[in-house]
N, C-alpha and C positions, 0 to 999 in steps of 0.2 A: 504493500500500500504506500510506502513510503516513497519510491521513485517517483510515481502518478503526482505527487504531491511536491515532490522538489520538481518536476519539470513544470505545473499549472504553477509555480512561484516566479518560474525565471519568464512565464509566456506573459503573455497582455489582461490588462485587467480587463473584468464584466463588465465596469461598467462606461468606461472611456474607450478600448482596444487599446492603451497607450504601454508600453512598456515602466516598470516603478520599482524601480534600484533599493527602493525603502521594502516594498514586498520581499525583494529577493536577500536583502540581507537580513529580513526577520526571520526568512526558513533558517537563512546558515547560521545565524547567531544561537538561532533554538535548537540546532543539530551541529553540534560541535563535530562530529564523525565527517563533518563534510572539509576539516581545516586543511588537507593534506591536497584535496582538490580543487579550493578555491585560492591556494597557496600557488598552488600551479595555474591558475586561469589567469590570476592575477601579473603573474609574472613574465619575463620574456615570452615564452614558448604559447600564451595566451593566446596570440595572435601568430598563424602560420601567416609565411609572406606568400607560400600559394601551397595549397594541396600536394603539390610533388616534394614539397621541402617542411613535412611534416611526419612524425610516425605514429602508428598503429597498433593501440593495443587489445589483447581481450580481457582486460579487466579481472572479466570473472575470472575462476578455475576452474579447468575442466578437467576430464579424465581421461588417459592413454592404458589401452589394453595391448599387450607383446603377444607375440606369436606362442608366446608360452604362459600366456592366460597371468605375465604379473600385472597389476594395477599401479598405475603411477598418478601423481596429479600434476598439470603444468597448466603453464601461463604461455601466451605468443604476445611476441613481439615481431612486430613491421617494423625494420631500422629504414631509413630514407637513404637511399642510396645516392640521391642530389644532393644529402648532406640539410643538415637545420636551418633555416634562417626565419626571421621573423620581423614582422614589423611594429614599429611602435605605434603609441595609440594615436600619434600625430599625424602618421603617415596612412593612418587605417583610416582615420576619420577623415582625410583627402581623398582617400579610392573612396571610401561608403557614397561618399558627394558627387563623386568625376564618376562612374564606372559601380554600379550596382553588380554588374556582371562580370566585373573583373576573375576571381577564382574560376568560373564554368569558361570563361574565354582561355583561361591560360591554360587548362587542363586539355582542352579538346586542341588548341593552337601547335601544342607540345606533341600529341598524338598526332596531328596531320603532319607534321613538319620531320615525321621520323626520330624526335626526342623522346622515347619513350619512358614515361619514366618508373624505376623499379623499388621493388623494396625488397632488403632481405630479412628472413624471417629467422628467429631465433627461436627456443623457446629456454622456458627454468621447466625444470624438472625434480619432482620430491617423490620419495619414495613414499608410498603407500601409507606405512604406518610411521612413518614421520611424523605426520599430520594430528597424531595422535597427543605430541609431546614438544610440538613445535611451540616456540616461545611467546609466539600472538595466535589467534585463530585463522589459518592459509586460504581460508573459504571468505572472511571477512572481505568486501569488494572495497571498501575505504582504504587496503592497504597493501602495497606494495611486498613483494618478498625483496627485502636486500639482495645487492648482485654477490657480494663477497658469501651470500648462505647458500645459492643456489644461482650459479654463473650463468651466462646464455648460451646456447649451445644452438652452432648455424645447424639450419634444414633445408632453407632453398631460398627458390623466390619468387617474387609474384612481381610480373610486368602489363602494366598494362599498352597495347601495342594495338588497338584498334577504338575508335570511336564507333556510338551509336548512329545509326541511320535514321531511327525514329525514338526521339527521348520519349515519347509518350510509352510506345509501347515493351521499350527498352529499358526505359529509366523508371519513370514515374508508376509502373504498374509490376517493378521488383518487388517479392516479395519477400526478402532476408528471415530468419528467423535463427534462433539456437536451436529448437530443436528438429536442425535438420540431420543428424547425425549420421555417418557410416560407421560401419563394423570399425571394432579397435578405437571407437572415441565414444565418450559421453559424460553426462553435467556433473557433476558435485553436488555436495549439501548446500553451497550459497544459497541461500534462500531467497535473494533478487534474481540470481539467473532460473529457482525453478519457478520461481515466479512467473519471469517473461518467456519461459519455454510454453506456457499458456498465453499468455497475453498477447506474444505477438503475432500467432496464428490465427488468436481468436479477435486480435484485429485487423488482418488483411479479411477476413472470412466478411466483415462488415464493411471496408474497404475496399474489394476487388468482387468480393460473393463468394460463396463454398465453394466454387471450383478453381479457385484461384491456381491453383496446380495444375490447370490446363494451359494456362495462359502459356505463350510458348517460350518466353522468358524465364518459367517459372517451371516449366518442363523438365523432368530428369531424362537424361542421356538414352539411358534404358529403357529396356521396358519395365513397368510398376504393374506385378498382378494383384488386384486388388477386388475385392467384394464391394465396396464402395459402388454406389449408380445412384441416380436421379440429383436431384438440388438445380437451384438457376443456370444457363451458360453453361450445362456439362455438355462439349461437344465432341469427348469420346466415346464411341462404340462400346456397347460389351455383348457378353453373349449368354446364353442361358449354361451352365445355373450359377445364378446368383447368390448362393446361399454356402455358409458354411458350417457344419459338415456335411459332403452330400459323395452320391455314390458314381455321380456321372460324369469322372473323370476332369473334374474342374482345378484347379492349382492349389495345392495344400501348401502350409507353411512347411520347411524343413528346420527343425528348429535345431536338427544336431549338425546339420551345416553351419548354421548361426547362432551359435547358442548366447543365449543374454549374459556377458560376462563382464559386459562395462557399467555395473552399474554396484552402488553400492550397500544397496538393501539389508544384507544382513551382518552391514557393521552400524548398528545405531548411534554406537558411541560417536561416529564423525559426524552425527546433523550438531552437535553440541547444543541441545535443546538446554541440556543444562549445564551451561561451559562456565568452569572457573574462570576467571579473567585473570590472567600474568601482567605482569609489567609492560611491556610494550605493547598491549592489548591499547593503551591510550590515546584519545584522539587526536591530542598534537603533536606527538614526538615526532612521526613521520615530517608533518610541515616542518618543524623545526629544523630535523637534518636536509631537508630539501634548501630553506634558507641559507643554514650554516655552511653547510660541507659542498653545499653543490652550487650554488649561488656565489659569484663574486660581490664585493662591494658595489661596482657599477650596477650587476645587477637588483641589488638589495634594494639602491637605490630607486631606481626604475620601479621596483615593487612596490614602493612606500609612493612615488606619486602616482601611480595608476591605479591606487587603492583610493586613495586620497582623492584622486579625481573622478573617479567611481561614486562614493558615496556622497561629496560636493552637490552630483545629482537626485537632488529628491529624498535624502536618506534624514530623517530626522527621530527625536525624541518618543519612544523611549532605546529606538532601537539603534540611534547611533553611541547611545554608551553603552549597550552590548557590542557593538563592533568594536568599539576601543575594548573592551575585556576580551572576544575572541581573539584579536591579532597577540592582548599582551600574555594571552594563554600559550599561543603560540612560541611568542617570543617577545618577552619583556619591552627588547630596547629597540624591535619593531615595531611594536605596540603604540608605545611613547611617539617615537617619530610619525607614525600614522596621525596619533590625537596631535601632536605640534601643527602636526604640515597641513591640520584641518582650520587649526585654529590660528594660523598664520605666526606661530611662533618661531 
């Protein structure tokens, strides 16, 4: 429930459509779990300078099953193979003015012109019962696994090398979801990804219609034997019999082909319904070492006026003195510099 609700905080209010910086910093101030993310929006990397010079991650955790039936949990990373760059909020707020379309122009520009651009993929990788005794909870989606506990480890890469011919039926009628899974992968206990392993099927289904899986964009490769017929816009064929189980030769599952082995059912101890909380279980330590260790002063700085000139917009009483208390949870002498550089000192 909680995503639906930090996404309707950052969109437009009911009753103007206008976008209210005051809204979105009353979700984050009352959800401190959100510091380690708005630590990073806030900062350089907030602003890619285009889609190709930006990376890619899954957040969640998900699950890897080996040919020998072990269970692993991992993370992917899309590194940018054009390398970071970013722009500032001075330079953003000149494109948002000159050029709405800037990002979709330089993407498709880049792809005609033969610059394709790549990313490569890494993942971390945890052993199974790691998970059990790991020093925060590895399912938590607010937190990052350190690289020094669980390194990246290259897989391949993903280029993209052709534009759309029809964004509508290309683009705009994708249906992405997590729970699209093949054999040898599937979700975790995260409780936001099983969440939207529902939600966001069961929002293309009102978006697109129940056959959105015909749409040819949204078509698998193969063939898909399924019992599945009727609903709006189904305009595959089937045949009789439609029913499972039956005697006249129709497609059975083979389940010792496929056995269900990526899933984690009968270890309950990993939903951590009732998880002790350790020390780095906390919700700013992450922002904190993103600030400290990873952040230069130049960029610190940067950080403290884009925050600063963030909440300038529209943010006032009582939630701009939780904002000075989140940044100084964060980080004390961030904190301060935020309240100064609000209050012109």
């Amino acid at each position: 429930m909680k995503f639906q609700h930090f996404i309707r905080s950052q969109k437009r209010r009911a009753d103007t459509n206008l976008r209210d910086h005051d809204m979105q910093w009353d979700f984050w101030t009352l959800s401190p779990e959100s510091a380690h993310q708005v630590a990073w929006l806030m900062g350089d990397r907030g602003i890619p300078k285009t889609w190709r010079h930006m990376n890619g991650y899954s957040s969640h955790t998900y699950m890897w099953v080996n040919a020998q039936g072990e269970k692993f949990w991992v993370k992917y990373h899309f590194k940018t193979d054009q390398g970071i760059e970013c722009l500032t909020q001075e330079e953003a707020d000149r494109l948002a003015g000159t050029d709405g379309d800037y990002h979709t122009r330089d993407l498709y520009e880049a792809i005609r012109r033969g610059d394709h651009p790549s990313w490569t993929l890494h993942m971390q990788i945890m052993p199974f019962k790691e998970a059990e005794t790991y020093r925060f909870n590895p399912f938590d989606l607010t937190k990052i696994w350190p690289h020094g506990d669980y390194p990246l480890l290259k897989v391949g890469k993903l280029t993209l090398d052709r534009n759309p011919t029809d964004y509508h039926t290309e683009i705009e009628q994708a249906a992405f979801e997590p729970n699209n899974m093949v054999p040898g992968t599937g979700v975790s206990p995260d409780k936001m990804l099983l969440a939207r392993v529902f939600s966001y099927a069961d929002a293309h289904r009102a978006r697109l219609g129940v056959n959105y899986t015909q749409i040819p964009v949204n078509s698998p490769k193969v063939a898909v034997h399924s019992y599945s017929k009727d609903g709006a816009m189904r305009v595959q064929n089937v045949s009789d019999p439609v029913y499972a189980p039956n005697s006249k030769g129709g497609p059975s599952a083979a389940g010792e082909r496929h056995p269900t082995d990526s899933t984690w059912e009968t270890s309950g101890e990993m939903v951590r319904a009732a998880y002790t909380l350790r020390k780095d279980d906390d919700d700013f330590g992450q922002a904190n070492t993103l600030i400290n260790a990873v952040m230069d002063e130049d960029a610190r700085t940067r950080l403290v006026s884009n925050v600063v000139g963030h909440i300038k917009n529209g943010v006032k009483e009582p939630v701009l003195s939780r904002v000075f208390e989140y940044w100084k949870n964060i980080d004390p002498e961030i904190g301060m510099r935020i309240e100064r550089g609000l209050k012109g000192n």
